[in-house]
N, C-alpha and C positions, 0 to 999 in steps of 0.2 A: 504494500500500500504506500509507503512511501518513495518507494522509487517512482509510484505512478504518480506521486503528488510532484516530484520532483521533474517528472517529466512535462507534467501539464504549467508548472510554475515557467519553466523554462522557456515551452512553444509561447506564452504569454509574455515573457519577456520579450523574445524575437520577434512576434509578432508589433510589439507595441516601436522595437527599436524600427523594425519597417516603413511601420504606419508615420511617425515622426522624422524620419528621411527624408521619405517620399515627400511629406508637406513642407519639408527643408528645401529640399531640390524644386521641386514649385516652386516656393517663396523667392527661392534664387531665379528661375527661369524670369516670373515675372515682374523682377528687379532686371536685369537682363532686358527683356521687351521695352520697359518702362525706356532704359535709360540708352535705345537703341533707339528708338519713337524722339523722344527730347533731343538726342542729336542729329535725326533727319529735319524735322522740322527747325533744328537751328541752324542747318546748313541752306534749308531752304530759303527761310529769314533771308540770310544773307545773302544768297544769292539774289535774291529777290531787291534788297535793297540796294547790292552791287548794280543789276541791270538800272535802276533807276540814275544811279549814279554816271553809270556809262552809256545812256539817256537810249538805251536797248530795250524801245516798246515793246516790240513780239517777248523776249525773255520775261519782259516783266510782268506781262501779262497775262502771258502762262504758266506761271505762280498763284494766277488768281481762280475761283472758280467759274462759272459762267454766271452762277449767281453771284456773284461777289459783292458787299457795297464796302465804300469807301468814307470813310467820316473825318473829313478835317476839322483844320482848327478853329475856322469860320463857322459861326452857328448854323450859316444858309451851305453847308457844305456835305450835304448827304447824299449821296451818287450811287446809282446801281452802276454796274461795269461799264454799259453803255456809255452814261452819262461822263462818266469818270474818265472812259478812253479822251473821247473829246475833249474837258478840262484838260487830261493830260499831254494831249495829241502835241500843241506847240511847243511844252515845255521841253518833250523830249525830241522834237523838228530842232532845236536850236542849239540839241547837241551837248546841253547839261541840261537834264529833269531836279533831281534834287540828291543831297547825299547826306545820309541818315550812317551815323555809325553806333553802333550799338554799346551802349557803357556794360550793360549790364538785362540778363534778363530768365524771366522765370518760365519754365513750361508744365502746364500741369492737364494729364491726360483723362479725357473722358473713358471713352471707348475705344477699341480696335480701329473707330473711324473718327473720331471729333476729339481733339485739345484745343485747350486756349492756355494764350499766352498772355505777358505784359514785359514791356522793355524802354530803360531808361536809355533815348538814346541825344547821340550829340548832332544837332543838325544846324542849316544855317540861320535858323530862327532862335539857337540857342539849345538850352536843354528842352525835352519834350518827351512826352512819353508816349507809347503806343502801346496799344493791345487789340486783342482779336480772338476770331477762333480760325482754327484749322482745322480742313475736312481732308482726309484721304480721298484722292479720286484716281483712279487709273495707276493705282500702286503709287502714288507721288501725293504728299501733303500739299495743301494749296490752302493759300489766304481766301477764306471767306468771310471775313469780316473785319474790318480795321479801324480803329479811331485811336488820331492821332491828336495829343493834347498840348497844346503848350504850356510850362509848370511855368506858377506865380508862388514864389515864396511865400509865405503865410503871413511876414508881416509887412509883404510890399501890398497885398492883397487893399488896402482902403486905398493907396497911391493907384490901384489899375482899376478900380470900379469907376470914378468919375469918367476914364477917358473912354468907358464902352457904353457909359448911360444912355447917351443919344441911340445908336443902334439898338442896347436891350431894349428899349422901351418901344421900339419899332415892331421889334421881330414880338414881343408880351403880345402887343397890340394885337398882331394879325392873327393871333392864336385866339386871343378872346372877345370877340368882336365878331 
């Protein structure tokens, strides 16, 4: 009887040393996936940002998804792709679009198809910040969604509300009215 207790404690042990493995070696896998997904999508980023910078429309635009919108710094600056090509069409006709470098940025993943990001970058408006989401499409992550902010120090923050009062009070308007 004891040998048989001895044999049944034993399969319980290798059993359990298995079972904790295995969700080991997952845990690892899907650390793995994660931090394979964050550096596709931050390669994408960049490339993304490079084509703008080397004012390369087609590249940069197939970065984006078909539905893409684009959200600048201007309140009236909400564009589907469409809309957004054209805005962008002259910038990058004249052979500098814009050039965004990236200080710093976070990636954090939905699903096997959707992350979003946020990233502080250096641009010629100053620092700014961007974020978005990313959809996998055709094996390749692509910007579907981007707004780009420009950061106001917190305590320059009263010095920058007088000079956009005229415009806020436009754009309230047409919303409630």
């Amino acid at each position: 009887m004891s040998d048989l207790k001895h044999v049944l404690v034993s399969m319980i042990l290798v059993f359990f040393v298995v079972v904790n493995t295995n969700a080991q070696d997952l845990k690892s896998e899907k650390i793995r996936h994660q931090n394979n997904t964050e550096q596709a999508i931050g390669i994408n980023l960049d490339a993304w940002h490079k084509a703008a910078a080397e004012a390369n429309f087609n590249s940069y635009f197939k970065l984006m998804t078909t539905d893409a919108v684009f959200i600048g710094t201007d309140a009236s600056e909400h564009w589907d792709l469409d809309a957004f090509k054209a805005y962008s069409k002259p910038h990058f006709d004249r052979g500098s679009a814009w050039t965004f470098t990236v200080l710093e940025r976070h990636v954090y993943q939905y699903n096997a198809k959707v992350a979003w990001f946020d990233e502080l970058l250096q641009t010629q408006m100053g620092v700014c910040r961007g974020s978005g989401v990313m959809k996998l499409e055709d094996g390749t992550w692509k910007v579907a969604h981007y707004v780009l902010s420009a950061t106001i120090p917190n305590e320059k923050m009263n010095a920058v509300i007088p000079l956009k009062e005229t415009e806020d009070s436009i754009i309230i308007k047409s919303f409630t009215e």
